[in-house]
Backbone as CSV, one residue per row, in Angstrom:
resi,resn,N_x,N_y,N_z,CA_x,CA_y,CA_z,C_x,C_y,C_z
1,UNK,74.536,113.027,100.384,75.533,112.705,101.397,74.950,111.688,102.368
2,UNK,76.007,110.718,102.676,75.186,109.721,103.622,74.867,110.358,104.973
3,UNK,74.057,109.873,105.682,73.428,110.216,107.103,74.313,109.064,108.182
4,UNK,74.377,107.938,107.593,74.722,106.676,108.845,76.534,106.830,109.040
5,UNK,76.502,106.846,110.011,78.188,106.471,110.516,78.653,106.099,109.770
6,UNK,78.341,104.281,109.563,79.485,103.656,108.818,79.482,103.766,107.694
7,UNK,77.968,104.539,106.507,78.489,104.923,105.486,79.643,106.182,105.378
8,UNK,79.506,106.927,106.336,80.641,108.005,105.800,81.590,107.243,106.011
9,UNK,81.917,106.732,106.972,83.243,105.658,107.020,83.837,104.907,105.936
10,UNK,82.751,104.610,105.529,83.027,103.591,103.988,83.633,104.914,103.106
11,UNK,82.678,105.978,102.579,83.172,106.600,101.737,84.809,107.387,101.955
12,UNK,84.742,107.831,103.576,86.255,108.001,103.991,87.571,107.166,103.204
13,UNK,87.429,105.504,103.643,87.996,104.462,103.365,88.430,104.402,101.653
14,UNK,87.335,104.435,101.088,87.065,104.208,99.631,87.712,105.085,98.938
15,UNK,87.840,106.525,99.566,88.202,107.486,99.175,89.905,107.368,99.327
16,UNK,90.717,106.553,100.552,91.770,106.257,100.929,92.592,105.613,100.022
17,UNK,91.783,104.745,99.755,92.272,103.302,99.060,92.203,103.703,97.470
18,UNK,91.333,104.500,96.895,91.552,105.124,95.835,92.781,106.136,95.268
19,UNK,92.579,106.842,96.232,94.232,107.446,95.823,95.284,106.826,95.951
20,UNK,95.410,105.508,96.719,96.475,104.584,97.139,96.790,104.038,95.694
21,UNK,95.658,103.177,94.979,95.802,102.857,93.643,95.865,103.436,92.768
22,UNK,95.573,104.784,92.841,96.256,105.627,91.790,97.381,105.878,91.639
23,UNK,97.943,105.858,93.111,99.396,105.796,92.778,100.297,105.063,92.300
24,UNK,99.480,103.614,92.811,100.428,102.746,92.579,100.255,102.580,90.761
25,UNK,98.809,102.479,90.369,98.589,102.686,88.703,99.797,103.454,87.653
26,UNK,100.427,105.102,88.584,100.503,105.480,87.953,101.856,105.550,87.558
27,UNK,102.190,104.742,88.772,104.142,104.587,89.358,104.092,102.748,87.765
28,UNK,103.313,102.392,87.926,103.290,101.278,86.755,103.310,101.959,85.609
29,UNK,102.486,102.649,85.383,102.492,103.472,84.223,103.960,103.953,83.357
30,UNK,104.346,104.768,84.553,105.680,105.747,84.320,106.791,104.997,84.206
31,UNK,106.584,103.571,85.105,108.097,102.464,84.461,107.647,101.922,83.199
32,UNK,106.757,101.444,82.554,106.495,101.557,81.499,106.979,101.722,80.549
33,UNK,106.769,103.207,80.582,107.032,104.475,79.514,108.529,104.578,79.498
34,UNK,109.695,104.350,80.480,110.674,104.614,81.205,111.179,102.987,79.902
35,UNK,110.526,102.100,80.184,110.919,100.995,79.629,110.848,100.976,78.227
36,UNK,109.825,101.643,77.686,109.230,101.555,76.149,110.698,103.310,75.659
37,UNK,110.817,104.002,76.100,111.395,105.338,76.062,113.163,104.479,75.346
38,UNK,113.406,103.695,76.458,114.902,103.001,76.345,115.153,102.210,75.296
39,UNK,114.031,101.749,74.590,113.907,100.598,73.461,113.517,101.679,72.209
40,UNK,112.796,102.917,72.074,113.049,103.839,71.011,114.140,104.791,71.127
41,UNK,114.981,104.443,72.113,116.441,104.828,72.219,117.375,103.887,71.429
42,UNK,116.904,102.841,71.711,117.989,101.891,71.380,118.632,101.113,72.708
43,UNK,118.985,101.994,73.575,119.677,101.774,74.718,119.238,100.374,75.465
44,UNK,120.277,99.412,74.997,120.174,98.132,75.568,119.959,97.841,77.010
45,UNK,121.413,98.301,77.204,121.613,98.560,78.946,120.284,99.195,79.696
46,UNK,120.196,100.201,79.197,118.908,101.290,79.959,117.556,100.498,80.280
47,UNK,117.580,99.761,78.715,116.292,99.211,79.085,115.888,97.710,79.764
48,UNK,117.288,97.099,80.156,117.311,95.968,81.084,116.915,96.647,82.221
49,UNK,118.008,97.393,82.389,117.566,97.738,83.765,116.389,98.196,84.077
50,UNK,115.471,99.040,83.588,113.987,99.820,83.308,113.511,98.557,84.014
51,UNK,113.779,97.768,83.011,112.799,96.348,82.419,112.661,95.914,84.717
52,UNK,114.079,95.617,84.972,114.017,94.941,86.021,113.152,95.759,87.169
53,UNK,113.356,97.237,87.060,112.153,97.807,88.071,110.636,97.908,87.523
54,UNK,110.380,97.708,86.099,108.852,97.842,85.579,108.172,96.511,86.203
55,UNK,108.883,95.459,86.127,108.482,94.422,86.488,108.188,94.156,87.844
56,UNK,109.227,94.831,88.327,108.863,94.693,90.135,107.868,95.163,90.398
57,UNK,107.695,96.529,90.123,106.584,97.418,90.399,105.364,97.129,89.751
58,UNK,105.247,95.993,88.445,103.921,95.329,87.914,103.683,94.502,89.098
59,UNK,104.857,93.168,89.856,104.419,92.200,90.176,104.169,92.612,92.118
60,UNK,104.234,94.024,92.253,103.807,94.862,93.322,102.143,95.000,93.326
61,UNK,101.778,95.476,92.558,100.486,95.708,92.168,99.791,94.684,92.145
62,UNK,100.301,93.715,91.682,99.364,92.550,91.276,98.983,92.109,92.494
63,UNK,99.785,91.968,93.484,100.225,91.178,94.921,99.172,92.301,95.853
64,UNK,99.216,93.645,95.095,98.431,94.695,96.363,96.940,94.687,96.082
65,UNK,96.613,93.638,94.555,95.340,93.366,94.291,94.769,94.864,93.750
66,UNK,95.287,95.457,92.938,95.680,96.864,92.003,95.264,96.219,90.805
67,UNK,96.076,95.445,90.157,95.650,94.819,88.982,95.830,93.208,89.066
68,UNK,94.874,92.715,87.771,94.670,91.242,88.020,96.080,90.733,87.818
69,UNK,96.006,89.466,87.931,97.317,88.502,87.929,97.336,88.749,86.181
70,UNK,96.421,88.342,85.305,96.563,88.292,83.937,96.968,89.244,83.444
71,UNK,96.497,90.661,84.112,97.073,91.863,83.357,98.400,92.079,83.402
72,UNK,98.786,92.045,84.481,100.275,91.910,85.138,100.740,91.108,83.921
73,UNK,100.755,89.918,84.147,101.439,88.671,82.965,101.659,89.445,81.574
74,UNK,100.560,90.522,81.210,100.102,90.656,79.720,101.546,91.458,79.912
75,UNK,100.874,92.619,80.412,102.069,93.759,80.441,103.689,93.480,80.755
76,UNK,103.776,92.300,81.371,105.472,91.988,81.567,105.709,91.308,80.536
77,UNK,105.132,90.298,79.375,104.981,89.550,78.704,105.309,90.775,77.647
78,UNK,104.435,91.756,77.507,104.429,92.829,76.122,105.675,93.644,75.950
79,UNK,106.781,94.294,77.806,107.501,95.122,77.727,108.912,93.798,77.675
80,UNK,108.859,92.457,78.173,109.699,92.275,78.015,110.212,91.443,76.477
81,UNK,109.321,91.364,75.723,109.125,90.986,74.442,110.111,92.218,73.345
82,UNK,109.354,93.536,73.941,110.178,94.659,73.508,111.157,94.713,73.201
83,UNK,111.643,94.220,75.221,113.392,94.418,75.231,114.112,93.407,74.536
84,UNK,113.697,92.555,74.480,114.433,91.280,73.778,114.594,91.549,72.670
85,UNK,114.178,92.139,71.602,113.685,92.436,70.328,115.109,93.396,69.899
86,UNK,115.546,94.319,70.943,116.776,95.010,70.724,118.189,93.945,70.631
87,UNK,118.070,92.550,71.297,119.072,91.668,71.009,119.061,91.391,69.606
């Protein structure tokens, strides 16, 4: 365990900001799945719409410095490839 002030501070912080990105990881995650779920449905409609909040919530993350700009790209690039695929 640290002894100095501002290390416990740091680990406080670190500890903050970690669960912050987990959340936000996991809220990406679950539109995702929400998006990929609608396209082994079939459901056209369902999965535009999915599509339009997975994306927000990728290009959220990217912006909160959660995930890189490239990953972001990959993953909107991969789910919206998906949806198109049902046209």
């Amino acid at each position: 365990m640290a002894n100095i002030k501002s290390a416990k501070k740091r680990i406080r912080v670190i500890a903050k900001k970690t669960e912050r990105n987990k959340a936000i990881k996991s809220k990406v995650k679950t539109m995702i799945k929400k998006v990929d779920a609608a396209v082994a449905a079939g459901d056209k409609e369902l999965a535009k719409a999915n599509l339009k909040l997975a994306i927000s919530e990728i290009d959220s993350a990217c912006t909160k410095g959660v995930m890189h700009k490239n990953t972001a790209a990959r993953k909107v690039s991969r789910i919206t490839k998906s949806v198109n695929k049902l046209a």
